[in-house]
C-alpha positions as CSV (number, residue, x, y, z in Angstrom):
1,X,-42.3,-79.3,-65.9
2,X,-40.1,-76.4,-64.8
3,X,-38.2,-77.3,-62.0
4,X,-38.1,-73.4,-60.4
5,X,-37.8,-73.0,-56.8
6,X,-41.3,-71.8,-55.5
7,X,-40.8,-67.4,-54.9
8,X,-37.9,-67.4,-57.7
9,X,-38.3,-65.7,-60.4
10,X,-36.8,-65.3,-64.3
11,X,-33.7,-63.3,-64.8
12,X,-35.6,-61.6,-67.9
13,X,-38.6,-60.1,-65.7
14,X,-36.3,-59.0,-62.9
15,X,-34.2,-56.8,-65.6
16,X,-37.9,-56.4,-66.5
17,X,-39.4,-55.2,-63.3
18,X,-36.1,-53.4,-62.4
19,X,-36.8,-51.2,-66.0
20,X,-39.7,-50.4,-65.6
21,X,-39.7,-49.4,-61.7
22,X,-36.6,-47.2,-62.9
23,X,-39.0,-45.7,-65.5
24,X,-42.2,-45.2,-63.6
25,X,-40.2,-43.7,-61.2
26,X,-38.5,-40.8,-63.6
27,X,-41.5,-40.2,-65.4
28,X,-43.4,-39.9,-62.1
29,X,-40.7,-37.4,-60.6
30,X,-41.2,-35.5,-63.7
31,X,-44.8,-35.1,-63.9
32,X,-44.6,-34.3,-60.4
33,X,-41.7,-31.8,-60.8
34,X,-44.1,-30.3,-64.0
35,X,-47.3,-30.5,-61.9
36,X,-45.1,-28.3,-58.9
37,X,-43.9,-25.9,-61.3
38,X,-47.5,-25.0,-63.0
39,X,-49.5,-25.0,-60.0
40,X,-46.8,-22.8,-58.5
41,X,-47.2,-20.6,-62.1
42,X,-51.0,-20.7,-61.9
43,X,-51.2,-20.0,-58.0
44,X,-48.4,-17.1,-58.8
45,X,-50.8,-15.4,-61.7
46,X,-54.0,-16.1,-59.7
47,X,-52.3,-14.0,-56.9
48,X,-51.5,-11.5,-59.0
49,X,-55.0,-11.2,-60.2
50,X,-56.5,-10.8,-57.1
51,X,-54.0,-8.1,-56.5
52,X,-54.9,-6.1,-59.6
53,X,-58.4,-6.8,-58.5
54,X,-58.0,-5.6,-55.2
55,X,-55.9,-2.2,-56.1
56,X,-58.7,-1.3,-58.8
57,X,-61.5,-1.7,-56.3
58,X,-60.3,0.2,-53.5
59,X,-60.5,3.1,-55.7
60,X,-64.3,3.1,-56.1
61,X,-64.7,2.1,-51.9
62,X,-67.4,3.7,-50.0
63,X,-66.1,6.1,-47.2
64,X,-69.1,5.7,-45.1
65,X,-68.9,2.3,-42.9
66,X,-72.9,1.4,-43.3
67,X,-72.2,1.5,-47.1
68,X,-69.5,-1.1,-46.8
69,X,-71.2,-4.2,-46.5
70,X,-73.5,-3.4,-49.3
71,X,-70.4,-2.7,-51.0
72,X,-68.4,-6.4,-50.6
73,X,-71.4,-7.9,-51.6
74,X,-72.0,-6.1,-55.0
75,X,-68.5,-6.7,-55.8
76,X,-68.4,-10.5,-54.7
77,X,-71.3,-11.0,-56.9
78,X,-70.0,-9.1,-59.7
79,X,-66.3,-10.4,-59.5
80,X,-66.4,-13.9,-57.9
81,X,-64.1,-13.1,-55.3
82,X,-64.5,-12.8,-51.5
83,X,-64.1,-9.2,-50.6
84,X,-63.5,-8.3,-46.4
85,X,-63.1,-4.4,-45.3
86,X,-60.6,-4.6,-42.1
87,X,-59.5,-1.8,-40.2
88,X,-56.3,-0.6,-38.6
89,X,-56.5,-2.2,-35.5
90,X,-57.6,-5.8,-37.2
91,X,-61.4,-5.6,-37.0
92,X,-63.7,-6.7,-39.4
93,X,-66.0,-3.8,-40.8
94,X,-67.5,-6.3,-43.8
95,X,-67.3,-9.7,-45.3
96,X,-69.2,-10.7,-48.7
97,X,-69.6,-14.3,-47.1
98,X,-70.0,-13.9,-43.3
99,X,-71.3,-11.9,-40.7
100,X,-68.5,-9.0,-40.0
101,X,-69.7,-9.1,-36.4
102,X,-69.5,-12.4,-35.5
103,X,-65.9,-12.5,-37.0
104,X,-62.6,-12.1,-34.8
105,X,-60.2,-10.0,-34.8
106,X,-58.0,-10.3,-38.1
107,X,-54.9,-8.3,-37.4
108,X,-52.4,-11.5,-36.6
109,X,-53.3,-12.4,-40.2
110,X,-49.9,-12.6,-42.4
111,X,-51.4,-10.4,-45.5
112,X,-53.5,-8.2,-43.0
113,X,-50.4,-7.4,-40.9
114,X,-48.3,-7.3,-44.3
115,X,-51.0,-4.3,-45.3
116,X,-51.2,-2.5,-42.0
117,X,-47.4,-2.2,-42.5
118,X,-48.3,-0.2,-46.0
119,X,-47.1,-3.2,-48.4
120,X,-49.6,-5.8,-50.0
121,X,-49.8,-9.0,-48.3
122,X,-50.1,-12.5,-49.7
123,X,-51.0,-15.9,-48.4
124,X,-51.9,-19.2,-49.2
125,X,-54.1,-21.4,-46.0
126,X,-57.2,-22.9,-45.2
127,X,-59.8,-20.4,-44.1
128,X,-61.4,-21.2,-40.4
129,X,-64.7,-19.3,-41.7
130,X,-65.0,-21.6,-45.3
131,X,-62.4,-24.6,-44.6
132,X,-60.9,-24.6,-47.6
133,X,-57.4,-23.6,-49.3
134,X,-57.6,-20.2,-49.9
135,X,-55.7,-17.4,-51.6
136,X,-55.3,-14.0,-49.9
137,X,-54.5,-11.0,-51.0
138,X,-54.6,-7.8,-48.7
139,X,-54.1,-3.4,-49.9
140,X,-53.9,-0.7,-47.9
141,X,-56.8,2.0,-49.2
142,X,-56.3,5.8,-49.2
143,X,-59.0,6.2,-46.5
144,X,-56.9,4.1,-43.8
145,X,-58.9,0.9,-44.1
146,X,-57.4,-2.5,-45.9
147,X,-59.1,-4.3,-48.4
148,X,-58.7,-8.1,-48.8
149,X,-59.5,-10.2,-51.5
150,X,-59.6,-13.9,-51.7
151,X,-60.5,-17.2,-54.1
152,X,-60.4,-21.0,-53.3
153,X,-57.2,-22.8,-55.0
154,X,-60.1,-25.8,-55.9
155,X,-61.1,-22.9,-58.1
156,X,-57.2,-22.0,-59.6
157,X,-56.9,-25.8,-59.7
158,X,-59.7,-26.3,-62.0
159,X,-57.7,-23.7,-64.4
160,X,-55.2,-26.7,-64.4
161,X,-56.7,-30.0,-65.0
162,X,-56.4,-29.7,-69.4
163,X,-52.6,-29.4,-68.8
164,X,-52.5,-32.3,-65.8
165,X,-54.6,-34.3,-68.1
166,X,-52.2,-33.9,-70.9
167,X,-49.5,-34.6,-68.7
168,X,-51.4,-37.8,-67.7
169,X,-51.9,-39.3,-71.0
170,X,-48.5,-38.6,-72.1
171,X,-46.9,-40.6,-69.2
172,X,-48.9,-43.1,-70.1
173,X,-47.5,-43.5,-73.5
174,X,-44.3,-43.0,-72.6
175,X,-44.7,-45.8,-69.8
176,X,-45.9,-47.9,-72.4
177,X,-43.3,-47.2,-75.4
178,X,-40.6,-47.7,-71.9
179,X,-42.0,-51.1,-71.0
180,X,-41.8,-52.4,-74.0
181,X,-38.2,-51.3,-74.5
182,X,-37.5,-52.3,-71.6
183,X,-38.7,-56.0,-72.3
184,X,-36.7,-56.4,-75.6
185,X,-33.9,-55.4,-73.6
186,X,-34.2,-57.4,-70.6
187,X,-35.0,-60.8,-72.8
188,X,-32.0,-59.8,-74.6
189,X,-29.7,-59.4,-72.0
190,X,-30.9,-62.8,-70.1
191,X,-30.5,-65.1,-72.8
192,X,-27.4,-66.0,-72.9
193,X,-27.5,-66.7,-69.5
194,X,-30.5,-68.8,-69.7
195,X,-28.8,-70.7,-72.2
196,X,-26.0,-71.2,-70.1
197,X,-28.1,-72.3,-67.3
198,X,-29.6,-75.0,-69.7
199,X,-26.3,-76.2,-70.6
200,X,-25.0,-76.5,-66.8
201,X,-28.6,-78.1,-65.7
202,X,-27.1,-80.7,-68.3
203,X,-23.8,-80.8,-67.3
204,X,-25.4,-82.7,-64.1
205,X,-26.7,-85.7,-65.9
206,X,-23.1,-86.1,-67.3
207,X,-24.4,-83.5,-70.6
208,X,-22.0,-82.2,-73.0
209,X,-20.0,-79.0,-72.6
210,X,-21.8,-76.0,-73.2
211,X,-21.3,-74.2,-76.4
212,X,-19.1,-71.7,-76.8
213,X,-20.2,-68.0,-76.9
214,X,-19.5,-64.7,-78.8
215,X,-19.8,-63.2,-75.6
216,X,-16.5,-63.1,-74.0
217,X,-17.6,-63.2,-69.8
218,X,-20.4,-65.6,-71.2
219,X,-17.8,-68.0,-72.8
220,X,-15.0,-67.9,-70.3
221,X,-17.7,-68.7,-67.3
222,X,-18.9,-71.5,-69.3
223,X,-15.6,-73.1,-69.4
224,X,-14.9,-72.3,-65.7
225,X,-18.3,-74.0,-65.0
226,X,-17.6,-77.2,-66.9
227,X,-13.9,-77.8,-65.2
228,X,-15.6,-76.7,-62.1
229,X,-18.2,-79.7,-62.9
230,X,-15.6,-82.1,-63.4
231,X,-13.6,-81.9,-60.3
232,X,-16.4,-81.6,-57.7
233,X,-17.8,-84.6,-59.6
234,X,-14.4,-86.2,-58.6
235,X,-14.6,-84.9,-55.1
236,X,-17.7,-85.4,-54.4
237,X,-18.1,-89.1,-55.6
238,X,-14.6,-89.4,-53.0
239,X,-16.9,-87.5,-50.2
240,X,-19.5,-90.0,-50.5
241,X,-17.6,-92.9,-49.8
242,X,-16.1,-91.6,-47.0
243,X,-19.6,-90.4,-45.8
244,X,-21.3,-93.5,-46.1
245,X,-18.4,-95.4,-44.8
246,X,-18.0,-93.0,-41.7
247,X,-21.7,-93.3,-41.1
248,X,-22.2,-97.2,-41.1
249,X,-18.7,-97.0,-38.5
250,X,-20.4,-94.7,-36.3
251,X,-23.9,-96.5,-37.0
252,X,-22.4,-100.0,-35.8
253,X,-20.4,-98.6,-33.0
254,X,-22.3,-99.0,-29.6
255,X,-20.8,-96.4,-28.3
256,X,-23.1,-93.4,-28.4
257,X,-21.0,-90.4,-30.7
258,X,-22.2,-86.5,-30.6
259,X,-20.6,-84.1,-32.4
260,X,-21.3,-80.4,-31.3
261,X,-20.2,-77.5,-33.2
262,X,-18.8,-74.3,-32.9
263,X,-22.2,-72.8,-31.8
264,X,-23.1,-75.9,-29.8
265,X,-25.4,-76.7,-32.1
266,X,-25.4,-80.8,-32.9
267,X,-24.2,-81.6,-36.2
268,X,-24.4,-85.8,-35.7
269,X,-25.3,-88.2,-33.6
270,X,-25.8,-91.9,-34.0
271,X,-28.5,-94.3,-33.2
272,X,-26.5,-95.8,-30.0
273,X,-26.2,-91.8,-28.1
274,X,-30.1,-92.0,-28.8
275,X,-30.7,-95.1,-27.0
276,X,-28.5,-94.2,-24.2
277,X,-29.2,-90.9,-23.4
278,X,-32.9,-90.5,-24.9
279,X,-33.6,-87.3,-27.1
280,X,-30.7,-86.0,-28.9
281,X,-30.8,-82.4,-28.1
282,X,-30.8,-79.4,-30.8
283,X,-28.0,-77.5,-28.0
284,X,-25.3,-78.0,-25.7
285,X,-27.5,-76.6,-23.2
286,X,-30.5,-79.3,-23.7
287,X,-28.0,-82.5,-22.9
288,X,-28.7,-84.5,-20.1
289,X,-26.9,-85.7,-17.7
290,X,-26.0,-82.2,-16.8
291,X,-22.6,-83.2,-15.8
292,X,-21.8,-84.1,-19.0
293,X,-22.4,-80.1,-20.2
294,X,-19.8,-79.7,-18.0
295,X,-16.8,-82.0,-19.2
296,X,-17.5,-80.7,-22.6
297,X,-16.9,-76.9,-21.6
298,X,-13.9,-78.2,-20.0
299,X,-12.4,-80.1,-22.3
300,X,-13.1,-77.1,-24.6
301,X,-11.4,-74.6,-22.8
302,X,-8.5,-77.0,-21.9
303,X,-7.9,-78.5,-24.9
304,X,-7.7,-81.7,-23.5
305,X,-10.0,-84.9,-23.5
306,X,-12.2,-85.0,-20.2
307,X,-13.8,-88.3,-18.6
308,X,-16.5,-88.2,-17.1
309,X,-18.8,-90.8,-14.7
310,X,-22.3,-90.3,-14.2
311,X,-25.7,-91.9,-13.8
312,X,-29.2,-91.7,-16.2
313,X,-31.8,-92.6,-17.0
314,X,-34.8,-95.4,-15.3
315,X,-33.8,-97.6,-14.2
316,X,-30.7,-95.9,-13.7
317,X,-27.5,-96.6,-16.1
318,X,-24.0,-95.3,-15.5
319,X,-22.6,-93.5,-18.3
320,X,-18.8,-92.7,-19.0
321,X,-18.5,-89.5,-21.0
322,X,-15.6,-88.8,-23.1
323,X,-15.6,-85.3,-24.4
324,X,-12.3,-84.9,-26.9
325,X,-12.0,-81.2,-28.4
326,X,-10.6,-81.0,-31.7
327,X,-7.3,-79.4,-32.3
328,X,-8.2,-76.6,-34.9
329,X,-11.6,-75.1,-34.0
330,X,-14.3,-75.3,-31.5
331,X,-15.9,-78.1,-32.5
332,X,-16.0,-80.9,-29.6
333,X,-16.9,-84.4,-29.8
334,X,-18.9,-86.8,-27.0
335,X,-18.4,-90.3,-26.9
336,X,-20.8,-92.1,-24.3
337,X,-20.5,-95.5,-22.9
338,X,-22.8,-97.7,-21.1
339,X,-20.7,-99.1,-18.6
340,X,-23.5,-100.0,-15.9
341,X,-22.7,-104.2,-16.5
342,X,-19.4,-103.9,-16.1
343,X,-19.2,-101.2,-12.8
344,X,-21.5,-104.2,-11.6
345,X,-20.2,-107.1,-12.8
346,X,-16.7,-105.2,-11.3
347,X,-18.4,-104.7,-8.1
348,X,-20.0,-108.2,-7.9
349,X,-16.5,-109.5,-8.4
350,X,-15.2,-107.4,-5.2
351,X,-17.9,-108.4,-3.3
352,X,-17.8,-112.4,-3.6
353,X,-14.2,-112.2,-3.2
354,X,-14.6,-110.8,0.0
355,X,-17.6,-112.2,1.0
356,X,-16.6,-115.6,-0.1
357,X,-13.5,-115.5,2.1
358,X,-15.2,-114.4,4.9
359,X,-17.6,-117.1,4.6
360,X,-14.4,-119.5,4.4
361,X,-12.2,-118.3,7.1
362,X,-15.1,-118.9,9.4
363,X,-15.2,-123.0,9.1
364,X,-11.9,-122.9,8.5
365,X,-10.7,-120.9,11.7
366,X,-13.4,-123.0,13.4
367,X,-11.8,-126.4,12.2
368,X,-7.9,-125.3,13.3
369,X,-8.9,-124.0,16.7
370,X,-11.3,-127.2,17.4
371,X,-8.2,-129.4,16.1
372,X,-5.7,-127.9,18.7
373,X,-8.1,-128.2,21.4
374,X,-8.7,-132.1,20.5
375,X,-4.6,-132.7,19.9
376,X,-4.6,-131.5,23.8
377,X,-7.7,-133.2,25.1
378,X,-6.0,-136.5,23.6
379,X,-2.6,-135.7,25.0
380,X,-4.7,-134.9,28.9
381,X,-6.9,-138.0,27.9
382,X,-9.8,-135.6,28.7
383,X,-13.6,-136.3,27.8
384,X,-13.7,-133.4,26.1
385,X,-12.2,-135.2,22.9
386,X,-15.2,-136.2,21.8
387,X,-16.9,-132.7,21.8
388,X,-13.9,-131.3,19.9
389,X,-14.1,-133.8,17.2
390,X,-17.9,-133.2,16.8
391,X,-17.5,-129.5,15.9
392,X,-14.4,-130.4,13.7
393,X,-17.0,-132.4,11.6
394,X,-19.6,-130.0,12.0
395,X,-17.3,-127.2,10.9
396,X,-16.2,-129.5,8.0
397,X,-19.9,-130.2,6.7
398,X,-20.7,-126.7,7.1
399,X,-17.4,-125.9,4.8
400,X,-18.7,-129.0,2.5
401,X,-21.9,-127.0,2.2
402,X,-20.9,-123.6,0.9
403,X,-18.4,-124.9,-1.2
404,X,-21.1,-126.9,-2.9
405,X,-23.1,-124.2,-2.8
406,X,-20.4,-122.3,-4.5
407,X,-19.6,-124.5,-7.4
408,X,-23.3,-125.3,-7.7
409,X,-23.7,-121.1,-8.3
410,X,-20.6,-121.2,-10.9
411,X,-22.2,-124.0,-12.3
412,X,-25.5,-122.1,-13.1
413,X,-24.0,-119.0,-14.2
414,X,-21.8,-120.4,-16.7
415,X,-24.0,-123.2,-18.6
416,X,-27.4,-122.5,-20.2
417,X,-29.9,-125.4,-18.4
418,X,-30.8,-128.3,-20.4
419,X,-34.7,-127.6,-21.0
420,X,-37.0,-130.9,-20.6
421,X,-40.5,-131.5,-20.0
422,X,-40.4,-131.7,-16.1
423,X,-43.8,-132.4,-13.7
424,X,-43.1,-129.8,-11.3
425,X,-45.6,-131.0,-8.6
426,X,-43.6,-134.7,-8.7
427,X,-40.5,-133.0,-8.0
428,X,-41.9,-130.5,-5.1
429,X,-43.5,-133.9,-3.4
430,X,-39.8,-135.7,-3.6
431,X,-37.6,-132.5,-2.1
432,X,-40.6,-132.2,0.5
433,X,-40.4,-136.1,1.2
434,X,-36.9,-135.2,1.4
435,X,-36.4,-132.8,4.4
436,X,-39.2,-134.2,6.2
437,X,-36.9,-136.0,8.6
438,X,-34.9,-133.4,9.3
439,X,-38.7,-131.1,10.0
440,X,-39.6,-134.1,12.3
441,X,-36.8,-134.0,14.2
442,X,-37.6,-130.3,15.1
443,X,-41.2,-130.7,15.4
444,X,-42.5,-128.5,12.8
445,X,-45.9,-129.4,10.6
446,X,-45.4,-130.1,7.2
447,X,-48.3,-129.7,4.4
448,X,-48.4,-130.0,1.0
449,X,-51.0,-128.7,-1.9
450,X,-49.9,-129.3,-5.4
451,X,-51.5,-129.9,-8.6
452,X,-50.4,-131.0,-11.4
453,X,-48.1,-129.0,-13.6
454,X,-45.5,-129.8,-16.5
455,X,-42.8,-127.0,-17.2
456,X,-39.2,-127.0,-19.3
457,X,-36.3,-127.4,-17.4
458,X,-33.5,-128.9,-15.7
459,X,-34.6,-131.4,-13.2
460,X,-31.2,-131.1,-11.2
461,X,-31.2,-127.4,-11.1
462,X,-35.2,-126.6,-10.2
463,X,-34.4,-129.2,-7.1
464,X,-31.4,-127.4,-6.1
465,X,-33.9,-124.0,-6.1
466,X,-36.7,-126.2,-4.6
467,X,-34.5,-127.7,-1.7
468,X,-33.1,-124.5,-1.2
469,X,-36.5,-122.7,0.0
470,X,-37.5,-125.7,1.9
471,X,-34.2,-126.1,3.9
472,X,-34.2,-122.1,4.5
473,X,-38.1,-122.3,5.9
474,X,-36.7,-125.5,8.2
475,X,-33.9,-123.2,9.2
476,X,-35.7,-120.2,9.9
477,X,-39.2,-122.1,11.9
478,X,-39.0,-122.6,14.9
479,X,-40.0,-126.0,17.0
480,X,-43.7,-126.7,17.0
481,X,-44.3,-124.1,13.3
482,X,-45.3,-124.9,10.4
483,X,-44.2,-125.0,6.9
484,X,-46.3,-125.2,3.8
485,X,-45.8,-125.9,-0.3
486,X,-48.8,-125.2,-2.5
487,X,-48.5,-125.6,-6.4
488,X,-50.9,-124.1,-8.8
489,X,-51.5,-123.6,-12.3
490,X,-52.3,-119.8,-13.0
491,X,-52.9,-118.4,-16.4
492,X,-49.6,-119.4,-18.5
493,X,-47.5,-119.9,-15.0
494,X,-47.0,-122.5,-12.8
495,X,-47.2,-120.9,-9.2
496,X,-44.9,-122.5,-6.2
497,X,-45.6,-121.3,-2.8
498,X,-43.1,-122.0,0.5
499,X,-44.9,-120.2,3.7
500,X,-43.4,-120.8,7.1
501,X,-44.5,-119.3,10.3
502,X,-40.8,-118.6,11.1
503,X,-39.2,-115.7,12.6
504,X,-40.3,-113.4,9.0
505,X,-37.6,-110.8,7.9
506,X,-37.9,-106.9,8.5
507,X,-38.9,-104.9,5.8
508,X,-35.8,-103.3,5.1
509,X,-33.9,-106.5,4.3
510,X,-36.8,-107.6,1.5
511,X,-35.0,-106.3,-1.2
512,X,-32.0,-108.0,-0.1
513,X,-32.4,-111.5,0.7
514,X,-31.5,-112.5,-2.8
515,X,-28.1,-111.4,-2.7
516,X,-25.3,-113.3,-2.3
517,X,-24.0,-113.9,1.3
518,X,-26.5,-111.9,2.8
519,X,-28.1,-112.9,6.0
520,X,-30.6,-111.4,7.8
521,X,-29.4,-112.9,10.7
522,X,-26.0,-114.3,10.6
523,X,-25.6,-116.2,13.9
524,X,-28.3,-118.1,13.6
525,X,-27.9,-118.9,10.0
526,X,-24.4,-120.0,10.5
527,X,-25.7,-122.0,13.7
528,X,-27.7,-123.6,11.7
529,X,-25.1,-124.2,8.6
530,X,-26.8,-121.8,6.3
531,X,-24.1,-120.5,3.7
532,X,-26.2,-117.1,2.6
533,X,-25.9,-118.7,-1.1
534,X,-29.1,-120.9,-0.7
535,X,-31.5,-117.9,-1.8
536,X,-29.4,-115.9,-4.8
537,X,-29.1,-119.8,-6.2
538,X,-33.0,-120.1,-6.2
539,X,-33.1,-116.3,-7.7
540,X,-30.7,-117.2,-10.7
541,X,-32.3,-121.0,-11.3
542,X,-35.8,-119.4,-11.6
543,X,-34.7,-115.8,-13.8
544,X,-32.5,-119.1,-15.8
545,X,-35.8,-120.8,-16.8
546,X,-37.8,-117.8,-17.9
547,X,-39.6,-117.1,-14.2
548,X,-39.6,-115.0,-11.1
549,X,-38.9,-114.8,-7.4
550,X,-40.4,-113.2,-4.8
551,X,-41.2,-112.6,-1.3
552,X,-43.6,-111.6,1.5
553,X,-42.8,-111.3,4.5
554,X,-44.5,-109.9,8.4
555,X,-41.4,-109.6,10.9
556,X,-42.7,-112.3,13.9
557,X,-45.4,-113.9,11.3
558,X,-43.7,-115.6,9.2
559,X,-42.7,-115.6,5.1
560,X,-44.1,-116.2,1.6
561,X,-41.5,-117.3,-1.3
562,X,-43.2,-117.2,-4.7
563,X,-42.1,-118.4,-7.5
564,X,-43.5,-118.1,-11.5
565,X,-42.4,-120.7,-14.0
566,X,-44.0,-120.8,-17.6
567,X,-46.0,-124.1,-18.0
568,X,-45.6,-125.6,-21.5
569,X,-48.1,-125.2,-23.6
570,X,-48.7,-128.9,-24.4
571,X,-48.5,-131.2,-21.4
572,X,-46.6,-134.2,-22.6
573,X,-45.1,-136.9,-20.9
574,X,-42.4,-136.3,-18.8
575,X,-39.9,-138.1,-17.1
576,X,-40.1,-137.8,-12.9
């Protein structure tokens, strides 16, 4: 099976087609030059005979005018030619083919103006009376008048056609006897190339050298071509490796890698620059973030590496871009990394540090001013001892709290949770059991609505989340409210709802009230020994056993927390 490229074609018919053009064309230009030159002969004599034809019958013209158109006719008829009597001042006294009176004035004709000026006039055109080529020949006549003969070239033409069909037929033959010259030739000539051509195809699947040649270019290109062979075989296998090896570096890396060219075209860019920034574009100019268009022009022009910080993408990711420009051309090279975890792991950090401090100081500022206070009171012997060493204690429980709350939010973000069968509805009965004293005490309703439901997970960690809700809905409701848990089984999830008819949160702080340390009112919270960590420990217990937390909420009406746990599949006995 030939192995061509489609639209090549054989050395042998291009020197083939090249011949044979080159011949068709010089024996066309020859004909054609032989054709000018006899129709120029023929059209020459045929002139010259309706000259002698014209001089001879002026002799035997009529000198009467009424005789004249009897006249042209007789000689049209008996010589074949068109015969016209004109005067001096260009007017048409007769024509052997039209009507002399219907005819215009003839003087601004070249032979007819040639003959009023006493020479004979010649012409070659196409005649507006006939439409067709036409010779002309015009004498003056010793009676004043001018005399003009004229024949159609179709008919000089047809005088021609034995010698153009000579011509023909030999251009044919020698077209012929040409082409097939010109193959031998050309088949000649490419075949010691096409053997070469065999012998390098070979040379490719590790073939023998190809033979020497008598030809002397022939044999010294072969040689060139087999050394040539060897060492790109020897470079290339050395390219490869360090392809493939670049490629699975670059493929592993996560680090998104472009490379633009000089043209800022893309020449590579791996699987991680995908994923981060979406479509690799074809340009420069089609790479988003914009910003990032803009480091690499600078680092281009400065010839030094430019970082870069921006954000993409939904939800939004922030990207470092490192554009580094390479030192001996244009080319320039992006490096992208995904640093959105670590800006916000970074800025988590910042924030608990100075949240949790805050959070600290207060107890702890609260404790050392109530302890001066009681150090005098004793010294006085005054009653208000007693009051200074109840808020003492309760600034030391509420310090007890949030640093229990603290370790228990450490806790949970550094282990995994032990996953056990665990009857959810048992455990929301205990923790309700649990705080109703303290609901009691305040006056608020408490109902509960649960059916049965068996999830995996930790039993200490879901009662940490559980508690959580409950005590924030005790905190939050005032005397005489309500607060309500309801447990159902929907779909695959087991569905947990805590409603209060509390004071309800504003709509601006909903997206919020997960986060750490975030109140959404702080003096009541702390008042009430709320440590703002009660609520991101429910979010990160819940999110840690595969579910989800949410909230609804009508400022004045009261709240809603939600939460989704998978059920297990198969309820099996669990421990509660």
């Amino acid at each position: 099976m030939s192995s061509r490229a489609p639209g090549r074609t054989p050395l042998a018919l291009r020197f083939l087609v090249y011949f044979a053009v080159v011949l068709l064309v010089l024996i066309g230009a020859m004909a054609w030059f032989l054709s000018l030159s006899v129709d120029a002969a023929v059209t020459e004599g045929a002139l010259d005979q309706l000259e002698a034809a014209a001089r001879i019958s002026a002799v035997g013209m009529p000198v009467e005018t009424s005789e004249l158109q009897t006249w042209a006719d007789t000689m049209a008829d008996a010589g074949g030619y068109r015969y016209t009597v004109i005067d001096q001042d260009g007017v048409v006294l007769a024509d052997s083919h039209s009507d002399a009176a219907t005819m215009e004035n003839h003087a601004d004709r070249p032979e007819v103006a040639a003959a009023m000026a006493g020479d004979t006039g010649r012409d070659t055109r196409d005649s507006e009376t006939t439409g067709f080529d036409q010779l002309y020949v015009a004498t003056p006549t010793d009676d004043g008048l001018i005399l003009r003969l004229s024949a159609s070239v179709d008919d000089v033409a047809a005088e021609t056609w034995p010698f153009r069909r000579s011509l023909i037929l030999a251009s044919i033959v020698v077209g012929l006897i040409g082409l097939l010259v010109a193959g031998w030739l050309s088949r000649r000539l490419s075949q010691p190339i096409v053997e070469l051509t065999e012998h390098t195809k070979a040379l490719s699947d590790n073939g023998p050298r190809p033979p020497r040649s008598r030809v002397l270019e022939i044999d010294e290109l072969a040689t060139a071509i087999a050394d040539l062979d060897a060492s790109n075989r020897s470079r290339l296998l050395e390219t490869v490796k360090a392809s493939s090896t670049l490629e699975v570096v670059l493929g592993a890396m996560p680090q998104g890698t472009i490379l633009f060219d000089e043209d800022d075209s893309v020449v590579y860019a791996n699987p991680s620059a995908q994923s981060l920034l979406g479509a690799i574009p074809e340009t420069l100019s089609g790479l988003v973030p914009f910003s990032f268009q803009d480091a690499l022009v600078e680092a281009r022009e400065t010839g030094s590496s430019t970082t870069l910080l921006a954000e993409h993408g939904k939800p939004v990711r922030q990207l470092r871009g490192i554009a580094t420009p390479f030192a001996y051309d244009k080319r320039i090279l992006l490096v992208v990394v995904d640093v959105t975890e670590r800006e916000r792991a970074a800025s988590v950090r910042r924030d608990f540090v100075a949240n949790a401090s805050h959070e600290l100081k207060t107890p702890v500022s609260a404790i050392i001013a109530s302890s001066e206070a009681l150090q005098l009171a004793v010294e006085r012997g005054d009653e208000s001892a007693g009051r200074f060493a109840r808020q003492i204690e309760g600034s030391a429980r509420q310090l007890d709290r949030l640093v229990t709350d603290l370790l228990d939010l450490s806790r949970l973000e550094r282990d995994e949770p032990e996953l056990d069968p665990l009857s959810l509805d048992h455990l929301v009965q205990e923790e309700l059991e649990r705080v109703r004293t303290a609901a009691d005490e305040q006056g608020i309703d408490l109902t509960l609505r649960v059916a049965p439901a068996q999830v995996a997970g930790s039993r200490r960690d879901v009662a940490i989340a559980v508690r959580n809700l409950l005590d924030n809905a005790i905190r939050y409701t005032p005397p005489g409210g309500s607060i309500g848990a309801e447990l159902e089984v929907v779909g695959e999830d087991a569905v947990l709802r805590i409603s209060d008819t509390g004071e309800g949160i504003p709509t601006r702080d909903l997206d919020r009230v997960f986060e750490r340390f975030y109140r959404v009112d702080n003096a009541r919270a702390r008042a009430t020994g709320g440590t703002g960590l009660g609520l991101a420990i429910v979010k990160h217990v819940v999110e840690s056993h595969g579910g989800s937390v949410s909230v609804e909420s009508e400022l004045g009406a009261g709240s809603i927390f939600t939460v989704h746990l998978p059920i297990l599949e198969r309820q099996i006995p669990a421990d509660h």
